[in-house]
N, C-alpha and C positions, 0 to 999 in steps of 0.2 A: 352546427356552424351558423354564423349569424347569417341574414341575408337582406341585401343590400338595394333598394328600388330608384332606378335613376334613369330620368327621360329620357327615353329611347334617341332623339333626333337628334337632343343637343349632348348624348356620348358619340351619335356617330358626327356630328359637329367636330369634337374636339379631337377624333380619331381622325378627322377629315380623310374620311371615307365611309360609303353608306354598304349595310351588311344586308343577306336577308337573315331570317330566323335561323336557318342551318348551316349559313356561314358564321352564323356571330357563335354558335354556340360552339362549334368546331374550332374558333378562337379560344375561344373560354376553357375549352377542354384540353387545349394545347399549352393553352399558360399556367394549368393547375385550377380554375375556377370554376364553376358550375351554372350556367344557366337553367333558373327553375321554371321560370316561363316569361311568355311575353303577351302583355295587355294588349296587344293591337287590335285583334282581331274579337276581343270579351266585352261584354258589358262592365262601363268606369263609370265612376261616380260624377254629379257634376254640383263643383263648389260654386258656389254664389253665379251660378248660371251659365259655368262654363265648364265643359268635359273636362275629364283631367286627362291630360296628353298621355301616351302609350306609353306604358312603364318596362321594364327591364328588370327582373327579379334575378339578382347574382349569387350565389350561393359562394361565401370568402371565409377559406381555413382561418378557423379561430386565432390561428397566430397572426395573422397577416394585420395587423392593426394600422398599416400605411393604407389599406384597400377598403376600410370601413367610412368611407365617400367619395360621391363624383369626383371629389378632383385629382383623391390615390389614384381611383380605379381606370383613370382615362391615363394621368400619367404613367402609371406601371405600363398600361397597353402600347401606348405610344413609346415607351423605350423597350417593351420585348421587339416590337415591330420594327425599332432602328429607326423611325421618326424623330426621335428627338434625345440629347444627350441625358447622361445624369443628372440631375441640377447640382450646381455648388451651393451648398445651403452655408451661410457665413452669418457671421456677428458682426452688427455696424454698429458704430461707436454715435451717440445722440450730436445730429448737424449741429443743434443749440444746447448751450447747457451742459450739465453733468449727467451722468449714467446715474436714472432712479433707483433708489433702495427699500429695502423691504428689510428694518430693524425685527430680530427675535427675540420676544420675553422670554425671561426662562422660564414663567407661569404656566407654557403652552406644551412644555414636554410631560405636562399630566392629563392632556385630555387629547393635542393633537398636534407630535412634536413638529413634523417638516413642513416646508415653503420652499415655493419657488418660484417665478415669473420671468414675464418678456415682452416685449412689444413690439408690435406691427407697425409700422408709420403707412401713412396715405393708402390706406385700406381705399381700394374700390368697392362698395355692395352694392348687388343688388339684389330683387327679392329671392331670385335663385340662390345663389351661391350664399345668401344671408341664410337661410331656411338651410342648405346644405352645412354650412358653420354651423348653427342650433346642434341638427341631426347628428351632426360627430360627436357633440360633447357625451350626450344622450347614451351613444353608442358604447364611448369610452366608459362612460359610468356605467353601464349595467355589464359590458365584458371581462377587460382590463382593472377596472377599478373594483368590481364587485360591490354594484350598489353603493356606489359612495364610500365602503367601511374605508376602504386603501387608498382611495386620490377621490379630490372634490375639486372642481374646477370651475371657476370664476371668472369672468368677461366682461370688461369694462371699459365705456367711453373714456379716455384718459383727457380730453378735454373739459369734463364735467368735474375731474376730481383734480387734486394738487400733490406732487409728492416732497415729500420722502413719506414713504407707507411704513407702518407697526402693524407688526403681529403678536396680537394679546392674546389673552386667557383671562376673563373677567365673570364675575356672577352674572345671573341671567337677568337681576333687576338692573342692571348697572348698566346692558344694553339695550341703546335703545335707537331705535332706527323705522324708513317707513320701508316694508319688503317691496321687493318687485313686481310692480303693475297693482300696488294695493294704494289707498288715498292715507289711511290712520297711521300715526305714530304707533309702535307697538317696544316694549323690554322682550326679554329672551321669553319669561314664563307664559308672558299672554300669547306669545308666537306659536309658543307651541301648542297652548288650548286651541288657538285659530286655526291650524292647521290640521290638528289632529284627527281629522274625518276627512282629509284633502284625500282626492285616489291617488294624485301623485307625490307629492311632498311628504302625505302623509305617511310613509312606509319608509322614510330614511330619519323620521323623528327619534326613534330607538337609537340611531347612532351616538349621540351625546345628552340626551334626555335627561339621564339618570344624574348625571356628571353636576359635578358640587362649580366648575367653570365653563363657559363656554368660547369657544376659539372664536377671535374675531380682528377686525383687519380692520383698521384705520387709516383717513390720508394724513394730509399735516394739517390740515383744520378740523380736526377730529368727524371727520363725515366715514360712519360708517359705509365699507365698500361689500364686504360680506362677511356672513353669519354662516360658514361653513359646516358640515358641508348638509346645508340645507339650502339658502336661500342669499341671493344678492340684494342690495338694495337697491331701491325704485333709482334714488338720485343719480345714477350712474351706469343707468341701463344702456345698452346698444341696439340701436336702431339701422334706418339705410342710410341714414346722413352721418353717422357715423365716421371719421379719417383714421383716429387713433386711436388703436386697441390693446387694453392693457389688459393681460394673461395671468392670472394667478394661479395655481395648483394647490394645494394643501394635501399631508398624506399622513398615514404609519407606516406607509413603505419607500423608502430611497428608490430602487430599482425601476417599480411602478412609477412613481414620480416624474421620475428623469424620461420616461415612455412617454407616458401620458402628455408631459407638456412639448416634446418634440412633435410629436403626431400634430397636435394642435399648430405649433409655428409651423412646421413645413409643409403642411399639406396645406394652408392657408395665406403663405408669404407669398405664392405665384400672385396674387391679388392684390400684390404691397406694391408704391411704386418702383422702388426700386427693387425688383423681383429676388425672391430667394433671400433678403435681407430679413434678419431680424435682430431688434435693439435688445441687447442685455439689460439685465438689474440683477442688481449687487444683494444679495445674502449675506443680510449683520447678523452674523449667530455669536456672538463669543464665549456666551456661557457654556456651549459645549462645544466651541473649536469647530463649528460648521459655516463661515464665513467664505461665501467664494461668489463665482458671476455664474449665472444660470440664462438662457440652456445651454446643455452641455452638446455641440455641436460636432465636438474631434470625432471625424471617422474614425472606427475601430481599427488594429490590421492582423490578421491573422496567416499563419503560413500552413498551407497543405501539399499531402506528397501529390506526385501525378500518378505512382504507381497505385494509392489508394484509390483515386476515382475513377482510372481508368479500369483497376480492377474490380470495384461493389457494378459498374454500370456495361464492363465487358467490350470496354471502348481501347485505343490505339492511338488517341489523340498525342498531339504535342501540347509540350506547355504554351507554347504560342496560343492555338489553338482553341483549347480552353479557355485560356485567359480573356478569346474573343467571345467565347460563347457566352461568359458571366459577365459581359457586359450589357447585353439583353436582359438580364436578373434587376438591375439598375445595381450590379455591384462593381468596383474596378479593380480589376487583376493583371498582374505582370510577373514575368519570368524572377524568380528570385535572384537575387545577387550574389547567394551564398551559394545556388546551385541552380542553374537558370533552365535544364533540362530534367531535375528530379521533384523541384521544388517551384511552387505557386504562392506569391505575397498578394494575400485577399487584402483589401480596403474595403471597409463594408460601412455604407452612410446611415447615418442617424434613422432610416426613415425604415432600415433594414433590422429592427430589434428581434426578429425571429430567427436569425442565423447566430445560434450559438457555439455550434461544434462545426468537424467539418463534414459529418454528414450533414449536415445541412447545407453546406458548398455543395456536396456533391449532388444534393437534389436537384437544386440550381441547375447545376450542368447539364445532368437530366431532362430537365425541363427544356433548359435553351438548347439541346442537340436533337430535342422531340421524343417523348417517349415510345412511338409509334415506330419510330427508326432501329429503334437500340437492337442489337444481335439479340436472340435467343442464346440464353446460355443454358448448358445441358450440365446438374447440380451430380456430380460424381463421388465427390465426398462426400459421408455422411460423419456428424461426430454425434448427432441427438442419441438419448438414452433414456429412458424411463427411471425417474427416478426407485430406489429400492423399495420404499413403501408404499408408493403408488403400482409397481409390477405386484407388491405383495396382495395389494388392496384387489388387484385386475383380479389374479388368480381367486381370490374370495368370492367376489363377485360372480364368475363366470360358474364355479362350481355351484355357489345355493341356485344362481338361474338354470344350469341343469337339473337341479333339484324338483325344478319347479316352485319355485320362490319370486315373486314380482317385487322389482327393487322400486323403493321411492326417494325422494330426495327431497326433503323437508327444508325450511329456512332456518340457519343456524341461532337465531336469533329467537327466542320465546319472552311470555314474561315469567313474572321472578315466579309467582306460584304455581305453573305449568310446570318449572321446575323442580321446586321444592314442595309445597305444601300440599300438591294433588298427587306427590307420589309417596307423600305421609313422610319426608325428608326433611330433616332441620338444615337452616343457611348458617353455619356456624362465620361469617362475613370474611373469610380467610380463600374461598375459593371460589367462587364466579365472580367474571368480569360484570363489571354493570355501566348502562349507558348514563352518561352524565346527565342528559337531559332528554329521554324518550319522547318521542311525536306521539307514540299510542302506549298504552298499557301493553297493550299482546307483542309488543319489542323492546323490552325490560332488559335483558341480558344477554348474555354469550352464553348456551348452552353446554352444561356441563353433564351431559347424558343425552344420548341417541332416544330413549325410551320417550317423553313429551311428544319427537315429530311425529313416532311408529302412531302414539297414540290419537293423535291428533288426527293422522289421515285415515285412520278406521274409522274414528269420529264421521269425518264428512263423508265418509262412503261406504255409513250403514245400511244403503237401500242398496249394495251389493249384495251376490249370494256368498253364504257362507260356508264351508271355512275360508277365511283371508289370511294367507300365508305374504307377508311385506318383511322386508329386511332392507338395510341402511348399512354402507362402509363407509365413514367421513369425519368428520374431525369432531373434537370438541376442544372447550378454551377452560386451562385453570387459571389462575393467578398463581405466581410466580415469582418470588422478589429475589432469585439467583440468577434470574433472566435479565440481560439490559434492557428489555421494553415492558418488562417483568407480568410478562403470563405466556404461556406455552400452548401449543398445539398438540395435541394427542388423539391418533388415527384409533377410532372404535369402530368395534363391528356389533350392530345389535338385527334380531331378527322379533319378530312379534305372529303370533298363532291366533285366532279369534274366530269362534264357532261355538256351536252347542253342545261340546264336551271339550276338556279342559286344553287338552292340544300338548301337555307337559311329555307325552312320549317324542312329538312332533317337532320339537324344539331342540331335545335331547339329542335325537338323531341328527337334525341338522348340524348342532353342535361337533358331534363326534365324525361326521361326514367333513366337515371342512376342519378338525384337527388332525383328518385322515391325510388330507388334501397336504397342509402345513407339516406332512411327514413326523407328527409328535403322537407317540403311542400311548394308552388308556394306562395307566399304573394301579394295580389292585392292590392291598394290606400284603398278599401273598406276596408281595416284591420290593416290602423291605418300607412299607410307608405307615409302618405303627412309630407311635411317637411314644416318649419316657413319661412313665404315670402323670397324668394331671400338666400334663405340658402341652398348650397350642402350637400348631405350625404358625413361626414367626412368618408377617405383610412383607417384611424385608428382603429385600435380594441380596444372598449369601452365598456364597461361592459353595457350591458342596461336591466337589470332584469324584468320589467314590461311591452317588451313588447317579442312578440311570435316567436320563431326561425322559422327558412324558406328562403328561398331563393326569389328576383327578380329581374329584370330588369331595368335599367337605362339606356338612350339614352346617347351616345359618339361624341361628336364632333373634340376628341381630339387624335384619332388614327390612323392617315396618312395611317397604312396598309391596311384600310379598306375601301368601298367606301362611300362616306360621306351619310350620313342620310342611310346609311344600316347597322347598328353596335351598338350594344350593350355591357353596361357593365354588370358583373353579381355580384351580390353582396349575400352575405350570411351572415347571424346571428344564431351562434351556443352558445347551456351556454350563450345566452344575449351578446355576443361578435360579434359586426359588422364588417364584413371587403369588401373591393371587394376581388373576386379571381381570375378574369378574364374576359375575352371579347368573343364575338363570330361575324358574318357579313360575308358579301359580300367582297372579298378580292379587292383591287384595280386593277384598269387594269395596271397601272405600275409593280406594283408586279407580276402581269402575265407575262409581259412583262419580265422581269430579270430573271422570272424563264422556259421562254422559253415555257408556257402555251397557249392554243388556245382557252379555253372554261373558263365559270365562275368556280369557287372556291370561296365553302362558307368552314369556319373554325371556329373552337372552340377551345378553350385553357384556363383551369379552375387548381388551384392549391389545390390538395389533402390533404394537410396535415392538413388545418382548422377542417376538420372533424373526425381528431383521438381525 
């Protein structure tokens, strides 16, 4: 959760009322936020020769993007607390003049289709609330925005510039402009040499870098205003003299967008003169039919039962009631008209982009009735169940740990040749997942075999004593193209022996212990399992009704991991359905060898799911 530092004195200023440490945090904990600590009492650093006043470290759920600065964080408290109403956040139409616009190229839906902006009139700053402005945007680009990929946001003297604004898409030689707080004229390619060693600018250069255009925004005297989403230019920078503030956003995502630059106007229009005001500008999109006025201010309205919140929270309220308690949330609620005792008509303001559903009302509720208050409720239904292959996987599990077998639990994730080529296995490219872009070599793919982890964790815990009996029940990943997301999960069970004699009786028996366990009996030749001259039992699952389910054994010559004439296949018939499910043997000495082994290793490796 992000966390939020803001001067102790001048929040209890704006809360007008003074807390100590164990009151305020008891606030905090009652409103849903988390006080992580408080400077007062610590060693503070001192800027240009003065301490820095006692700070407030808030700890604010990642969704709460209204609470990501002083002036959320004081306003949410002051309306949980009943201090001060919702604000009516509104669109005012420009005293002088026409509503500015912001024309869209169509050049720009190839590198960075959306825009949107707004503007503040008669901005009060000062170095506070200016430094706390900075800090929002800051906050918004590395949470909501994600690093700039999704929304970039722009701020600008609107006294400095002229409108009607364009949003281009142009080569990088083509712009050219002096950046923010630098003196040199600079085009898009030398910006980005300039910058490319910067600690902070430098790490959102990748965003557009590569791109054949770059997005950029002009006024009507062609002064560039910014070179998204890196960098504004100098011309047009905001200071404390500052009155008129023009709001740009830039995105690939709509939703974002519409977030991002609300947060921005309302948590920042208390400082306009005329409070909670802020001026629209007009979106020219017509090449794709995205022409409208931004920000989008309309409170949303959503309807909830009263039976559903009174029943997740164990409450008895009325709708009246309720409807008082979400107004502490800063939401506004009233009895519905279609049913004014079953039914609650939420209004939820721009500033509320975290309440989606209506569990989220109901947390709300929660919060404003106290959760300290709430009945104890005693859970008398139960309807959970274990799903069938995880009860089957339990029962596997608990019998090899009778066994005395120590279970490990390896990363599903190997690289390619831990897979393949250390267990003398070819990638025929039709069955393992592989990552698009691995961070390390040693996380290459989706493991298509238990055997790599077993071997892997003997590996690292060769200075144990020996024999090491470890076994593994858990999935692995094929590829798939019957599948909609086309690769599949498939629950294996593998078990690994590793000691100074070969361990192949040790494995067997475990084998045959937990197909004891899975109620499938041994099948010998004597019971009807000879096959027609010169004919393999078919990979296939065939229905064969008449003859007796059971498991056995078939010699392998065809499994390079293992050492020749020591290995077997395992084959099962469950419901008259044959299939093989697995192999078990003496592992190669090659295989030893890659895995950095000194002793034999026997192993087993059988697929679970035949038997749900």
């Amino acid at each position: 959760m992000p966390t939020i530092s803001v001067d102790k004195y001048d929040l209890f200023e704006a809360l007008g009322q003074k807390y100590t440490t164990s009151e305020f945090e008891d606030l905090c904990f009652e409103f849903g936020i988390e006080l992580d600590e408080d400077t007062e009492n610590e060693e503070r650093p001192i800027v240009d020769g003065v301490q820095e006043p006692p700070q407030l470290k808030i700890e604010i759920p990642a969704n709460r993007y209204d609470m990501l600065c002083f002036e959320g964080i004081a306003l949410m408290l002051n309306i949980f607390r009943g201090k001060q109403p919702t604000p009516n956040f509104r669109l005012a139409q420009p005293a002088i003049g026409d509503i500015q616009t912001i024309t869209v190229l169509e050049d720009t839906t190839k590198v960075r289709p959306l825009v949107a902006g707004a503007i503040l009139r008669n901005v009060k700053f000062t170095k506070k609330n200016y430094e706390s402005f900075i800090a929002l945007q800051d906050k918004l680009h590395q949470n909501l925005a994600r690093q700039r990929t999704l929304v970039a946001i722009g701020t600008h003297d609107l006294d400095t510039i002229k409108g009607p604004f364009t949003y281009e898409a142009r080569p990088p030689k083509d712009i050219s402009f002096v950046p923010l707080n630098q003196t040199k004229k600079m085009n898009g390619e030398e910006l980005m040499e300039f910058y490319e060693k910067d600690k902070h600018l430098g790490r959102y250069l990748h965003i557009i870098r590569d791109e054949s255009l770059y997005p950029v925004i002009y006024d009507a005297n062609r002064v560039v205003c910014s070179l998204p989403p890196i960098i504004n230019g100098d011309h047009s920078k905001i200071t404390l003299n500052c009155k008129n503030v023009f709001i740009e956003c830039t995105a690939t995502d709509q939703t974002k967008l519409e977030i991002v630059l609300n947060m921005m106007v309302t948590m920042f229009s208390v400082y306009a003169e005329d409070k909670f005001a802020i001026e629209p500008v007009k979106i020219i999109s017509d090449h794709n039919g995205q022409t409208r006025i931004t920000p989008n201010l309309t409170p949303r309205t959503q309807t909830v039962e009263v039976g559903y919140l009174n029943g997740c929270l164990g409450l008895s309220e009325s709708s009246e009631s309720i409807s008082k308690l979400l107004t502490k949330m800063a939401v506004t609620a009233k009895p519905s008209d279609e049913d004014p005792q079953s039914l609650i008509e939420v209004t939820i303001p721009p500033t509320r982009a975290d309440i989606l559903q209506r569990c989220d009302v109901m947390e709300d509720v929660g919060i404003a009735y106290g959760f300290n208050r709430l009945p104890r409720i005693s859970v008398t239904k139960m309807v959970g169940a274990p799903l069938p292959l995880n009860k089957l996987t339990d029962i596997v599990r608990h019998e090899c740990g009778l066994s005395g077998w120590s279970e490990v639990m390896p990363l599903i994730l190997c690289s390619h040749d831990e897979n393949f080529a250390w267990l003398n296995r070819k990638d025929d490219g039709r069955t393992a997942v592989k990552l698009a872009n691995p961070k390390t070599a040693e996380y290459q793919i989706v493991r298509t075999s238990l055997l790599p982890g077993l071997l892997k964790t003997i590996r690292e815990n060769k200075g144990h004593s020996v024999p090491m009996r470890i076994f593994e029940a858990s999935d692995v990943v094929y590829k798939d193209e019957a599948e909609e997301r086309r690769a599949r999960n498939e629950r294996h069970f593998a078990a690994a022996w590793y000691g100074k004699t070969s361990g192949f009786e040790e494995v067997h028996g475990l084998l045959g212990r937990v197909m004891e366990m899975l109620r499938q009996a041994f099948l010998t030749h004597e019971e009807g399992l000879t096959t027609a001259s010169g004919k393999e039992i078919d990979f296939e699952v065939k229905p064969v009704p008449t003859k007796r389910d059971g498991y056995w054994f078939e010699p392998v010559d065809d499994e390079p991991t293992f050492f020749p004439g020591r290995a077997a296949a395992v084959y099962a018939r469950v419901s008259g359905k044959t299939a093989r499910i697995g192999e078990f043997g003496i592992l190669h000495p090659t295989v030893l060898e890659n895995f950095e082994l000194k002793y034999p290793v026997s192993t087993v490796e059988i697929n679970l799911e035949v038997f749900l």
